[in-house]
mmCIF file of the N, C-alpha and C atoms, coordinates in Angstrom:
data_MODEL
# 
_entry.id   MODEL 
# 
loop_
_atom_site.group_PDB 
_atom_site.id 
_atom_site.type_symbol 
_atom_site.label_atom_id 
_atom_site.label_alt_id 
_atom_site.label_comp_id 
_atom_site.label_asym_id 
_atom_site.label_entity_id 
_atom_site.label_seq_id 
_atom_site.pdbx_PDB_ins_code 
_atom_site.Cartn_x 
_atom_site.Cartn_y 
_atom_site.Cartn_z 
_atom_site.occupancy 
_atom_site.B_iso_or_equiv 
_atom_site.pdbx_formal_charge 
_atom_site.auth_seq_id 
_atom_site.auth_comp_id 
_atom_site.auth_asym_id 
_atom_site.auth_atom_id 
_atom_site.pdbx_PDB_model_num 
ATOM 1   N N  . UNK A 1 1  ? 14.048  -1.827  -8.687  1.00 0.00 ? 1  UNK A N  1 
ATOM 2   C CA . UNK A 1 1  ? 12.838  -2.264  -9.372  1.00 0.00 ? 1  UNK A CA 1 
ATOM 3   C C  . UNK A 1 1  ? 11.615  -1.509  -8.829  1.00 0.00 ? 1  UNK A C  1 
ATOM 4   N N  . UNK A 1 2  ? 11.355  -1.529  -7.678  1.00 0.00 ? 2  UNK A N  1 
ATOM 5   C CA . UNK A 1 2  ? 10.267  -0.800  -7.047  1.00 0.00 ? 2  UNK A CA 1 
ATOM 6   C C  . UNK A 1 2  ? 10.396  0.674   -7.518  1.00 0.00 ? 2  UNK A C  1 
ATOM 7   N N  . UNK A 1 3  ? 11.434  1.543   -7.208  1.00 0.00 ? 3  UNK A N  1 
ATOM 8   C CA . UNK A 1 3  ? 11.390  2.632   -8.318  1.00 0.00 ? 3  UNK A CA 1 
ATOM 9   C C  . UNK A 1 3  ? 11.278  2.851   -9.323  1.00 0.00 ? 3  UNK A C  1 
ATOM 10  N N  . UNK A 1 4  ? 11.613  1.720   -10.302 1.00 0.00 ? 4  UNK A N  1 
ATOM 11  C CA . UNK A 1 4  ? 11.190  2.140   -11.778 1.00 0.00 ? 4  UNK A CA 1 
ATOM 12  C C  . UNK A 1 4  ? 9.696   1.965   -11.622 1.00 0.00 ? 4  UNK A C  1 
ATOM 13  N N  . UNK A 1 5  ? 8.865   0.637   -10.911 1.00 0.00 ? 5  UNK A N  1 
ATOM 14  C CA . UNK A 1 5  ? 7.808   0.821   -10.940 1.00 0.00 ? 5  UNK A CA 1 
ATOM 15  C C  . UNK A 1 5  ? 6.663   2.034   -10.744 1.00 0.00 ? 5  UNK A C  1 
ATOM 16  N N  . UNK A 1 6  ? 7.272   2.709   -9.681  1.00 0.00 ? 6  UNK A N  1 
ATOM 17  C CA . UNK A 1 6  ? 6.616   3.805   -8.763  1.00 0.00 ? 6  UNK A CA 1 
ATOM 18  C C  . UNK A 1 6  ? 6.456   4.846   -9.976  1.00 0.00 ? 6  UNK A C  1 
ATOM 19  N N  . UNK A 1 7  ? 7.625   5.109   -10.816 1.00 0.00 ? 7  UNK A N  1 
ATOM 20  C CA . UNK A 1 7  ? 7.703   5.715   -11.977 1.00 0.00 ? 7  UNK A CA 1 
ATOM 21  C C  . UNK A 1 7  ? 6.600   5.713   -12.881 1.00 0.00 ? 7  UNK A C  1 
ATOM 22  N N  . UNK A 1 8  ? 6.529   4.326   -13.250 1.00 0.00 ? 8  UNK A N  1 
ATOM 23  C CA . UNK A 1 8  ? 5.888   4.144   -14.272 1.00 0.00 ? 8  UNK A CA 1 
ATOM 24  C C  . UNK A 1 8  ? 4.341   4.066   -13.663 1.00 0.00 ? 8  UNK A C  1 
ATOM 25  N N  . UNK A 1 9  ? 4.046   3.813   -12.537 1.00 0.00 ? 9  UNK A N  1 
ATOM 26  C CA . UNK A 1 9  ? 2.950   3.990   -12.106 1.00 0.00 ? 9  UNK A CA 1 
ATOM 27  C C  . UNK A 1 9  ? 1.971   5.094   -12.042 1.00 0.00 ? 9  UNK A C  1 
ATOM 28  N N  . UNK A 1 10 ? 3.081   6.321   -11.841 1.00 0.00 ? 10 UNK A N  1 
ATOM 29  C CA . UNK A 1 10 ? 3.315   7.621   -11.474 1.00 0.00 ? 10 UNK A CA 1 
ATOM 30  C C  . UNK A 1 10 ? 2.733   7.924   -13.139 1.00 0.00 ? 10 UNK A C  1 
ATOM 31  N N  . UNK A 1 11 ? 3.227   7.982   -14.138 1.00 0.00 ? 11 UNK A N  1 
ATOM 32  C CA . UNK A 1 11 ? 2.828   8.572   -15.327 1.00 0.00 ? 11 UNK A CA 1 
ATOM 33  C C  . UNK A 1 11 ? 1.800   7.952   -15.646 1.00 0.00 ? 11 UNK A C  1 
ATOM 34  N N  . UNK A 1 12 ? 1.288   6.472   -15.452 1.00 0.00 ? 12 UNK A N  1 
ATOM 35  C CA . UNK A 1 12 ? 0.025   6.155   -15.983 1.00 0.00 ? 12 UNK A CA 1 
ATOM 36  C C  . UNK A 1 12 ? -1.062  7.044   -14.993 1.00 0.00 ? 12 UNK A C  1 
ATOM 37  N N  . UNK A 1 13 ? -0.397  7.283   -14.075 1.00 0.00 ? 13 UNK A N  1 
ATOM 38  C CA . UNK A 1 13 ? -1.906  8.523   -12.983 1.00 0.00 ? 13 UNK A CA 1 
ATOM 39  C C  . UNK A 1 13 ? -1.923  9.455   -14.067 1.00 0.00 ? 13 UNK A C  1 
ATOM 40  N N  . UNK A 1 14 ? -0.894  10.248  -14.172 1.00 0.00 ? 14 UNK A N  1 
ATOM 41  C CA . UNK A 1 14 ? -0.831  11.442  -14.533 1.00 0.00 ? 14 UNK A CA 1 
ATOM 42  C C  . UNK A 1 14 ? -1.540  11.187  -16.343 1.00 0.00 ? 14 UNK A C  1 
ATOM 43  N N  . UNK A 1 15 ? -1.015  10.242  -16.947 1.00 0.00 ? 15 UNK A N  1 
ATOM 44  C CA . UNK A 1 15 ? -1.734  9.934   -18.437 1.00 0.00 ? 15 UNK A CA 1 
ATOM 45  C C  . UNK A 1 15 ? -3.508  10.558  -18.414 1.00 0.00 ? 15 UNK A C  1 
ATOM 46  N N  . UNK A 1 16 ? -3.636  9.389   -16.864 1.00 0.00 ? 16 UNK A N  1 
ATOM 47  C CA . UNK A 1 16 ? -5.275  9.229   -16.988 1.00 0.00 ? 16 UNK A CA 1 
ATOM 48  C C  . UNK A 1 16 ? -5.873  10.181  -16.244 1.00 0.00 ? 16 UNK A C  1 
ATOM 49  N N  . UNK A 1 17 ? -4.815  10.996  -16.143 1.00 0.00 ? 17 UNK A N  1 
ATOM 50  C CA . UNK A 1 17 ? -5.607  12.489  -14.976 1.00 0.00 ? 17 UNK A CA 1 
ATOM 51  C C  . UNK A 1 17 ? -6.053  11.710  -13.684 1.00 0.00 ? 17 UNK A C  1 
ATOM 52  N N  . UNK A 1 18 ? -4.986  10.978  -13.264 1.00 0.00 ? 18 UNK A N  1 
ATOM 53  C CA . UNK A 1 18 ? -6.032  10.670  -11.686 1.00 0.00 ? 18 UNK A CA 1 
ATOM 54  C C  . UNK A 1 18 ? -5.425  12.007  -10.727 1.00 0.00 ? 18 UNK A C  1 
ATOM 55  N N  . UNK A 1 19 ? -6.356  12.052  -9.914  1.00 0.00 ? 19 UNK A N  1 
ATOM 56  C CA . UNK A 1 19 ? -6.440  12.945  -8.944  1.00 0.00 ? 19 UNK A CA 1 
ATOM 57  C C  . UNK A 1 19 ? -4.414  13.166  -8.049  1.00 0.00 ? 19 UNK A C  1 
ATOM 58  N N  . UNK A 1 20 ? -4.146  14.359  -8.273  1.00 0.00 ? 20 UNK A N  1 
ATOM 59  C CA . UNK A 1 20 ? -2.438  14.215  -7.746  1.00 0.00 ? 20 UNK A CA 1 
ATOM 60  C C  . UNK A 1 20 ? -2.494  13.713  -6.547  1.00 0.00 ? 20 UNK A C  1 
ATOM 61  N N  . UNK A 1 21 ? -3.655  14.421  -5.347  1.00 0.00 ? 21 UNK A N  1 
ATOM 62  C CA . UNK A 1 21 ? -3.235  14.447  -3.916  1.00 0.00 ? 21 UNK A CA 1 
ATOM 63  C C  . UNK A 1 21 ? -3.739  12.699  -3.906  1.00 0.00 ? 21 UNK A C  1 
ATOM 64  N N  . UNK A 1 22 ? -3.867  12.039  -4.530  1.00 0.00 ? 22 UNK A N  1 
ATOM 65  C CA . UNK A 1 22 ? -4.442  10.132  -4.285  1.00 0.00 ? 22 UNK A CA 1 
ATOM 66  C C  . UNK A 1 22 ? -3.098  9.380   -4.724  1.00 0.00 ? 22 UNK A C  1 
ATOM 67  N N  . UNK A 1 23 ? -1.879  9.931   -5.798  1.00 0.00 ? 23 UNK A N  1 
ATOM 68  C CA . UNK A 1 23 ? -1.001  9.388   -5.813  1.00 0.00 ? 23 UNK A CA 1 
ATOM 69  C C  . UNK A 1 23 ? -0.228  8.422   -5.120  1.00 0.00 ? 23 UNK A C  1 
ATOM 70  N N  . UNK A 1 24 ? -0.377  8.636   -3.891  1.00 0.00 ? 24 UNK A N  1 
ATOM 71  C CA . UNK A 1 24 ? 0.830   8.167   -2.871  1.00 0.00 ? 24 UNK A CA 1 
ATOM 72  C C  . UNK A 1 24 ? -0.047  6.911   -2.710  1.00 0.00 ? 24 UNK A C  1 
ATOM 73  N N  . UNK A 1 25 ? -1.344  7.312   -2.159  1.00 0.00 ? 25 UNK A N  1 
ATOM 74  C CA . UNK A 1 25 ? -2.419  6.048   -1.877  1.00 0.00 ? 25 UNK A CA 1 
ATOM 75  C C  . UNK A 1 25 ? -2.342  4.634   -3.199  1.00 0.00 ? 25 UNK A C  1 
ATOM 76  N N  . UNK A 1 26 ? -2.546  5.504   -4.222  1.00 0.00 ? 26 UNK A N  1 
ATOM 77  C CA . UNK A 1 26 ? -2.610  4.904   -5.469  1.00 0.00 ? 26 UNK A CA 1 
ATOM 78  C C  . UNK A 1 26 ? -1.234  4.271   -6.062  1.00 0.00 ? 26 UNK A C  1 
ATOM 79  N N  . UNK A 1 27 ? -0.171  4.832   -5.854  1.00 0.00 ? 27 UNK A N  1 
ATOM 80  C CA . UNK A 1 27 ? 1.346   3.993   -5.707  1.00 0.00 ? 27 UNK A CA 1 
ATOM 81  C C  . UNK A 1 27 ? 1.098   2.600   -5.034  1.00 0.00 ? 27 UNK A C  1 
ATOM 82  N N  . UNK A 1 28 ? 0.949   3.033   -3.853  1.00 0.00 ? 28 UNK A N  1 
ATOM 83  C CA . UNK A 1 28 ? 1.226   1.941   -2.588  1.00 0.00 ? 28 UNK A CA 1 
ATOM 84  C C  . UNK A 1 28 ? 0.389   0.628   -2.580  1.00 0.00 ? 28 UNK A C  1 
ATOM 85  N N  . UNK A 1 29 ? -0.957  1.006   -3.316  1.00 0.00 ? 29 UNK A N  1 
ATOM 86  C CA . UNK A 1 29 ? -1.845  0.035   -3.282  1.00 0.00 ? 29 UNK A CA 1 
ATOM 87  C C  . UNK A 1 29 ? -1.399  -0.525  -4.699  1.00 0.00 ? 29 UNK A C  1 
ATOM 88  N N  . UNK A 1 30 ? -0.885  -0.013  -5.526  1.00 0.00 ? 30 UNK A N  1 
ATOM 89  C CA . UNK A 1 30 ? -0.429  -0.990  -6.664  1.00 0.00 ? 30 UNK A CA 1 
ATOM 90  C C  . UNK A 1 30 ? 0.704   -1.892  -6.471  1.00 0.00 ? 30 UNK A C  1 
ATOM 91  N N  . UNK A 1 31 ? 1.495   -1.571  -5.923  1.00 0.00 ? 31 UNK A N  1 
ATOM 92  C CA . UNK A 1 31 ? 2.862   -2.159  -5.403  1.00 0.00 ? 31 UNK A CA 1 
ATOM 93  C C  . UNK A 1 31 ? 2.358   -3.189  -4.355  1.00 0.00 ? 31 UNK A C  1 
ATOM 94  N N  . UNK A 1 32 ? 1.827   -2.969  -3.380  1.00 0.00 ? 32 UNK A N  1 
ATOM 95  C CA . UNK A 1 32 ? 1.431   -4.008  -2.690  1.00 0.00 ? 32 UNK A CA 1 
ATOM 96  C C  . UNK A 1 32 ? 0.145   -5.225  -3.391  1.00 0.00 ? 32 UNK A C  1 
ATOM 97  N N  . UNK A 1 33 ? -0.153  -4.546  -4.345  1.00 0.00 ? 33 UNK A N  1 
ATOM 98  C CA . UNK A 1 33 ? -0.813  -6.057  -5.104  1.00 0.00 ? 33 UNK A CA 1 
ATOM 99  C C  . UNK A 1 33 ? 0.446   -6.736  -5.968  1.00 0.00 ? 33 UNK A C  1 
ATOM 100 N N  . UNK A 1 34 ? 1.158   -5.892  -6.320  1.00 0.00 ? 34 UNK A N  1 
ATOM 101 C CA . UNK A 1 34 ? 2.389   -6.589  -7.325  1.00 0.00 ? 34 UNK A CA 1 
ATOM 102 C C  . UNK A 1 34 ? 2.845   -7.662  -6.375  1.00 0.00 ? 34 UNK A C  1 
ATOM 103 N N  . UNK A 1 35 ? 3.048   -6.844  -5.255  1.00 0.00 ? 35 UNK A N  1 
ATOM 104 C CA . UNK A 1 35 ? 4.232   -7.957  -4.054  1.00 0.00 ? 35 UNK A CA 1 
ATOM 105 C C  . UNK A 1 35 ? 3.220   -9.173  -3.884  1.00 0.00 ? 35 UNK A C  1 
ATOM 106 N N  . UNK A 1 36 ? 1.715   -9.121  -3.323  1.00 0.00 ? 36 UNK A N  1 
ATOM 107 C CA . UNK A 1 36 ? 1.283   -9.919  -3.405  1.00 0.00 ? 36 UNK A CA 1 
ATOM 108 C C  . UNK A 1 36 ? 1.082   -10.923 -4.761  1.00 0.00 ? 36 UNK A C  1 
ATOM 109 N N  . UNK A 1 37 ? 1.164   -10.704 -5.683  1.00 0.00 ? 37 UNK A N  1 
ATOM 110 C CA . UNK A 1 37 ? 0.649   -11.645 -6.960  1.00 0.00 ? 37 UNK A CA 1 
ATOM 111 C C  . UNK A 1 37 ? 2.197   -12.536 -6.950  1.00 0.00 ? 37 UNK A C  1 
ATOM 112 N N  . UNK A 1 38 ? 3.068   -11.281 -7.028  1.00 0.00 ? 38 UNK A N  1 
ATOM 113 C CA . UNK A 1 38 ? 4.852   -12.506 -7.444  1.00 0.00 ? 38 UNK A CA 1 
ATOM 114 C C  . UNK A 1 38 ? 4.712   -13.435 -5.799  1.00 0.00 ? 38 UNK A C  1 
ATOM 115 N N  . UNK A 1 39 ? 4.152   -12.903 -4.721  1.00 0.00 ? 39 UNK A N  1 
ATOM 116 C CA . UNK A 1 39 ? 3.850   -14.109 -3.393  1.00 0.00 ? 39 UNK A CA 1 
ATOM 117 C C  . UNK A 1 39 ? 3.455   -15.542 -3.925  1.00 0.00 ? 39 UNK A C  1 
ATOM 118 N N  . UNK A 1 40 ? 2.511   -15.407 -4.761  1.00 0.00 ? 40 UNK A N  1 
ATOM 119 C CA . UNK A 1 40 ? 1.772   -16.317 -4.648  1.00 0.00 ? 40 UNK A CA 1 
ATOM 120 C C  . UNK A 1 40 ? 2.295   -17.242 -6.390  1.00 0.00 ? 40 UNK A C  1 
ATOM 121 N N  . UNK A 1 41 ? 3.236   -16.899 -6.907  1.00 0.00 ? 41 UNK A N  1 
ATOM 122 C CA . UNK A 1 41 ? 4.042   -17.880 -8.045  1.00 0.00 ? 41 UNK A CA 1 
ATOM 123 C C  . UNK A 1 41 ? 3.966   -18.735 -7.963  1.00 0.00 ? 41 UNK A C  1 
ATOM 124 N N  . UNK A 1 42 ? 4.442   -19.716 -6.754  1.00 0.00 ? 42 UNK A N  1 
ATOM 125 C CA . UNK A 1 42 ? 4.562   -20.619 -6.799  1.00 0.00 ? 42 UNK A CA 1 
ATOM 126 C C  . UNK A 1 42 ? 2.952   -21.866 -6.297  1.00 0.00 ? 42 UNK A C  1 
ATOM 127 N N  . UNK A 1 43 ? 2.244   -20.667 -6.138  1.00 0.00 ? 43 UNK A N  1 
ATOM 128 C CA . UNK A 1 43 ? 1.311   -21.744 -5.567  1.00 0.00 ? 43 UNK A CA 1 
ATOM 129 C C  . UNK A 1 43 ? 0.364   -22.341 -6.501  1.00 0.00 ? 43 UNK A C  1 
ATOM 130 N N  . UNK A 1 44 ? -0.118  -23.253 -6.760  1.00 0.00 ? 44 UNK A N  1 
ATOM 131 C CA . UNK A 1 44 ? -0.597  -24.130 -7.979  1.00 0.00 ? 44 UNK A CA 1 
ATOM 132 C C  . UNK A 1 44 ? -1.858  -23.238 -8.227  1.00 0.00 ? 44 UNK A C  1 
ATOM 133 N N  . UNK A 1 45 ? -1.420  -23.401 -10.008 1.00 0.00 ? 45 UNK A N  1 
ATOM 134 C CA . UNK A 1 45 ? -2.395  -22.637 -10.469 1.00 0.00 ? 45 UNK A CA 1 
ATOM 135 C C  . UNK A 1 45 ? -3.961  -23.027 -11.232 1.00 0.00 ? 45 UNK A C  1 
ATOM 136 N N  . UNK A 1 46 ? -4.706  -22.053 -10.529 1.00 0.00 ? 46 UNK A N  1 
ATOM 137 C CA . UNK A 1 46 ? -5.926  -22.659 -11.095 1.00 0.00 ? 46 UNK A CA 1 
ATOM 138 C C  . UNK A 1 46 ? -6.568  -22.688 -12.504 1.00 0.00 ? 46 UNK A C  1 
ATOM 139 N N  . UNK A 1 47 ? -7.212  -24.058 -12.136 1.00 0.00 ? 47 UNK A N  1 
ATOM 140 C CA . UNK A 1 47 ? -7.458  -24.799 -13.780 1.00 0.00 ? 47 UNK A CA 1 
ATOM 141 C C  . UNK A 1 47 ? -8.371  -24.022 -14.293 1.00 0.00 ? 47 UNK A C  1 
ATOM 142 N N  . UNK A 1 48 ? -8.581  -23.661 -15.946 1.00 0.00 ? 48 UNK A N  1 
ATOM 143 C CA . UNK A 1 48 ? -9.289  -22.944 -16.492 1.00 0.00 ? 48 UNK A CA 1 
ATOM 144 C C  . UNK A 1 48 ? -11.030 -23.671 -16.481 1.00 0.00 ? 48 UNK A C  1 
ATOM 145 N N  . UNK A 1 49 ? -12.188 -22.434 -16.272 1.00 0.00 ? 49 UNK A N  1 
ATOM 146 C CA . UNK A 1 49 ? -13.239 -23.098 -16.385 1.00 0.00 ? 49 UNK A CA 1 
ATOM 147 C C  . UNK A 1 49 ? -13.136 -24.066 -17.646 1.00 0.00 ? 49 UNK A C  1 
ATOM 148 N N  . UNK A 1 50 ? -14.343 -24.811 -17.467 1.00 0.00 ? 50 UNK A N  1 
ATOM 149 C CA . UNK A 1 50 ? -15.002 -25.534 -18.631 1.00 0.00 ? 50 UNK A CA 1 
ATOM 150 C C  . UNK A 1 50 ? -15.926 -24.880 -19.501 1.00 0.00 ? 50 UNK A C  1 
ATOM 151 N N  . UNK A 1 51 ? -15.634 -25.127 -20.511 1.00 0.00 ? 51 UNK A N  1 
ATOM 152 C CA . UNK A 1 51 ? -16.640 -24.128 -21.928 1.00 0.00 ? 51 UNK A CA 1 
ATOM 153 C C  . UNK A 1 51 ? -17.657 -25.409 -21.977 1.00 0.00 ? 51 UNK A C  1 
ATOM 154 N N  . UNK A 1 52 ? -18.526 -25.347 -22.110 1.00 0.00 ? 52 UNK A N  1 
ATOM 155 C CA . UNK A 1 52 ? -19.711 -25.635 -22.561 1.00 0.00 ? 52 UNK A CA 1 
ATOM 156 C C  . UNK A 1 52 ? -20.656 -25.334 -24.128 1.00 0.00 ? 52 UNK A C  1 
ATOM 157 N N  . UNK A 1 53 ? -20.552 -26.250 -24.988 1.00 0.00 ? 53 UNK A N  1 
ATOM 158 C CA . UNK A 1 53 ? -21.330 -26.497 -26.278 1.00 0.00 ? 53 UNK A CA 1 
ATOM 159 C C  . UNK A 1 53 ? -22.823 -25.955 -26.323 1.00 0.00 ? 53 UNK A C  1 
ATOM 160 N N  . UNK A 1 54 ? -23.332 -25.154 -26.354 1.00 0.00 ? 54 UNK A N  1 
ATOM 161 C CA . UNK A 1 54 ? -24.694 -25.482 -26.371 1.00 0.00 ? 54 UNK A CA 1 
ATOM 162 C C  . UNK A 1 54 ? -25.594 -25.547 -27.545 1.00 0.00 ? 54 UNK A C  1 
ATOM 163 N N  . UNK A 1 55 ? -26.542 -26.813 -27.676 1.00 0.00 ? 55 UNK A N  1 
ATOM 164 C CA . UNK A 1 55 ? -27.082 -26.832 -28.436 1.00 0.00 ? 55 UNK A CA 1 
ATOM 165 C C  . UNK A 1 55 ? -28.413 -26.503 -29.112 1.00 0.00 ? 55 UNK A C  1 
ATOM 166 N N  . UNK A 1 56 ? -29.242 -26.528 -29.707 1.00 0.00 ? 56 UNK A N  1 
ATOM 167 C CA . UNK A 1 56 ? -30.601 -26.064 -29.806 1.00 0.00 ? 56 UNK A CA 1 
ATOM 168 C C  . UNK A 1 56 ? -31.054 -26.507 -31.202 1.00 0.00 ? 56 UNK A C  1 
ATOM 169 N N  . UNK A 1 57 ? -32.775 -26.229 -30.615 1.00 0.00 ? 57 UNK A N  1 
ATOM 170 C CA . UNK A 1 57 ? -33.556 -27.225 -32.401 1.00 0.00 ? 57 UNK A CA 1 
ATOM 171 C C  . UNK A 1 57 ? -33.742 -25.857 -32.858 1.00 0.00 ? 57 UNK A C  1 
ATOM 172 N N  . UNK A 1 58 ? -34.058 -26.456 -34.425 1.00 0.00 ? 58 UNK A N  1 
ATOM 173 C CA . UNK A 1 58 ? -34.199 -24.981 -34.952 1.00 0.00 ? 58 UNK A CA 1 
ATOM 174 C C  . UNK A 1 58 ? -35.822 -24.248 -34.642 1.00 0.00 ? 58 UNK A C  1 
ATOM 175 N N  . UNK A 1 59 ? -36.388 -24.974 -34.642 1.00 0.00 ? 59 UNK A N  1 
ATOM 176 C CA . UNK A 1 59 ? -38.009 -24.763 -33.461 1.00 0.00 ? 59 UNK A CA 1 
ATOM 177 C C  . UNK A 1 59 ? -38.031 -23.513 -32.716 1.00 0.00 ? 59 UNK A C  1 
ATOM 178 N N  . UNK A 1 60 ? -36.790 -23.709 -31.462 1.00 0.00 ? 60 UNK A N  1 
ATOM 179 C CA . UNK A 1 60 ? -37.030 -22.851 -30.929 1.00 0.00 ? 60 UNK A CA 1 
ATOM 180 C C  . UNK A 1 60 ? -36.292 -21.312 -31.117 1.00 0.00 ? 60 UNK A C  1 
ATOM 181 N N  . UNK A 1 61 ? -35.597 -21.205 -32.252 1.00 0.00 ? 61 UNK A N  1 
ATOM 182 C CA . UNK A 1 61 ? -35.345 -20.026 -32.516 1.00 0.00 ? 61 UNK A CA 1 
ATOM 183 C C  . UNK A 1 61 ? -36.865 -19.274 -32.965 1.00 0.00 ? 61 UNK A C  1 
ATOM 184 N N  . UNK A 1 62 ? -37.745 -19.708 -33.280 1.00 0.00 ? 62 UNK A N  1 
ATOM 185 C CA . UNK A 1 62 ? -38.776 -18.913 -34.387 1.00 0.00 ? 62 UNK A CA 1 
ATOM 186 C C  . UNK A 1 62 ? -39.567 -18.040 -33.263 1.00 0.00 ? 62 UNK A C  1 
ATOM 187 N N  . UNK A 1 63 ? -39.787 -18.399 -31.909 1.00 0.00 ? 63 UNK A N  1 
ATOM 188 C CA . UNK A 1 63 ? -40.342 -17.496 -31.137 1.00 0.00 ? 63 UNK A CA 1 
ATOM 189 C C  . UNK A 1 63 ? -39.203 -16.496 -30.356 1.00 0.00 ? 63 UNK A C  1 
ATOM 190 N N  . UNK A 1 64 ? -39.200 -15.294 -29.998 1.00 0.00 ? 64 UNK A N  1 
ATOM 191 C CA . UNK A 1 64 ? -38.121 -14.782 -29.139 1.00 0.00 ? 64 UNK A CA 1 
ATOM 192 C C  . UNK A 1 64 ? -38.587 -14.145 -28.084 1.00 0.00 ? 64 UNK A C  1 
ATOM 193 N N  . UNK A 1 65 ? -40.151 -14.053 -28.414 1.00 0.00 ? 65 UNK A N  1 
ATOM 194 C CA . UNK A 1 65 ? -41.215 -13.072 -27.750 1.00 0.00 ? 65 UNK A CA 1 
ATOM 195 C C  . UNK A 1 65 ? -42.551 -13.332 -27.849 1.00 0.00 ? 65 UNK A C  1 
ATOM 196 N N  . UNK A 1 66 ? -43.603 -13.149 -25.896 1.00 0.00 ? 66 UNK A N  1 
ATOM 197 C CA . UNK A 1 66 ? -44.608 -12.986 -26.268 1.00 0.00 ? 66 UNK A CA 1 
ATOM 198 C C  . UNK A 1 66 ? -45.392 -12.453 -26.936 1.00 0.00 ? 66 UNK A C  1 
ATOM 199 N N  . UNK A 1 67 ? -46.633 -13.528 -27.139 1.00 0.00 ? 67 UNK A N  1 
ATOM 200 C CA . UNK A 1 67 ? -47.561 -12.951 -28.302 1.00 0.00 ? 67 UNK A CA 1 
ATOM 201 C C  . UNK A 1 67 ? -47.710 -11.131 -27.838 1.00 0.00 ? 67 UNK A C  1 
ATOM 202 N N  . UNK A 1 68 ? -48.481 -10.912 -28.789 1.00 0.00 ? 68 UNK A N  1 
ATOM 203 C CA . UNK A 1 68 ? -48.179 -9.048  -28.270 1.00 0.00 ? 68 UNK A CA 1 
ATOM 204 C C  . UNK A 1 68 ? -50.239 -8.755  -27.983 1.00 0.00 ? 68 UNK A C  1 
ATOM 205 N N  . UNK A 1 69 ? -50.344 -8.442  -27.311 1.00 0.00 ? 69 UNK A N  1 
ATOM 206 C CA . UNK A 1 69 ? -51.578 -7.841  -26.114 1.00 0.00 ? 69 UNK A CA 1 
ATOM 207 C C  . UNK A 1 69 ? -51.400 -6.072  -26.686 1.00 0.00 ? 69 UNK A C  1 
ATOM 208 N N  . UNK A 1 70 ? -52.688 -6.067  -26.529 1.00 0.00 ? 70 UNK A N  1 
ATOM 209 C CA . UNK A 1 70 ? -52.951 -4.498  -26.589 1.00 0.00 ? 70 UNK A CA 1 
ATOM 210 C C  . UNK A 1 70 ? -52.898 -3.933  -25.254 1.00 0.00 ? 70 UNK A C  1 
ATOM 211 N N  . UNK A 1 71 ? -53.110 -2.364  -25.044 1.00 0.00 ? 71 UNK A N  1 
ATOM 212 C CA . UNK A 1 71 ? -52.760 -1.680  -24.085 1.00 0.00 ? 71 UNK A CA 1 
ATOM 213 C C  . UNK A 1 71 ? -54.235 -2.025  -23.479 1.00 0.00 ? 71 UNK A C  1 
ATOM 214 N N  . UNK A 1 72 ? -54.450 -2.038  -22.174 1.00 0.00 ? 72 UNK A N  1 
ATOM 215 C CA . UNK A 1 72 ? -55.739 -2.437  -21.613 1.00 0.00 ? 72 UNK A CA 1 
ATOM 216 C C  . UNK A 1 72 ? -56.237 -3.920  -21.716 1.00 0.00 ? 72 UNK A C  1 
ATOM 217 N N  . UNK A 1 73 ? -56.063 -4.869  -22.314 1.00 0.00 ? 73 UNK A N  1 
ATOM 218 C CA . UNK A 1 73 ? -56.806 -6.150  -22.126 1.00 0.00 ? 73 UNK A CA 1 
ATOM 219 C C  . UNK A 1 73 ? -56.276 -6.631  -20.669 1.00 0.00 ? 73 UNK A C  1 
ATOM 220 N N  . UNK A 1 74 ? -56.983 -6.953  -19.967 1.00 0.00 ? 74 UNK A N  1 
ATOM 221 C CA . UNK A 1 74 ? -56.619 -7.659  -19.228 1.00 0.00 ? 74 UNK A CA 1 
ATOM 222 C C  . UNK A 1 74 ? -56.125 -9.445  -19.216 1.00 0.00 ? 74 UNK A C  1 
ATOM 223 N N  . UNK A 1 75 ? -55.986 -9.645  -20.711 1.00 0.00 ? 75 UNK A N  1 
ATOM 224 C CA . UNK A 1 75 ? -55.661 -11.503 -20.499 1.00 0.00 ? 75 UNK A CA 1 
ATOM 225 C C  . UNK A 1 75 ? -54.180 -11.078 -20.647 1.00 0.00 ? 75 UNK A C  1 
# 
């Protein structure tokens, strides 16, 4: 399994033109997040945020922006 991975890892570098001489770096650090993620299977998984409704009057759509000032006034 780890070899087919290394494989297939290997051609997505080469797809995306990553740099050859970073390969080995770039193997190893993918494989060792794989090993870590299947580590952690069994450990309870976290609950999805909460979505939030939001509501609004139709009032405040009509402004989006301050009033508009000329170049130089100072108010």
């Amino acid at each position: 399994a780890r070899a087919a991975m290394r494989k297939m890892v290997k051609r997505l570098l080469k797809k995306y033109k990553y740099p050859p001489e970073d390969y080995e770096m770039a193997i190893s650090t993918v494989i060792s997040q794989c090993e870590m993620w299947t580590d952690n299977v069994d450990a309870e998984p976290v609950p999805a945020p909460t979505v939030f409704a939001y509501s609004y009057e139709r009032e405040e759509l009509g402004k989006v922006a301050e009033d508009r000032v000329g170049y130089g006034n100072k108010n």
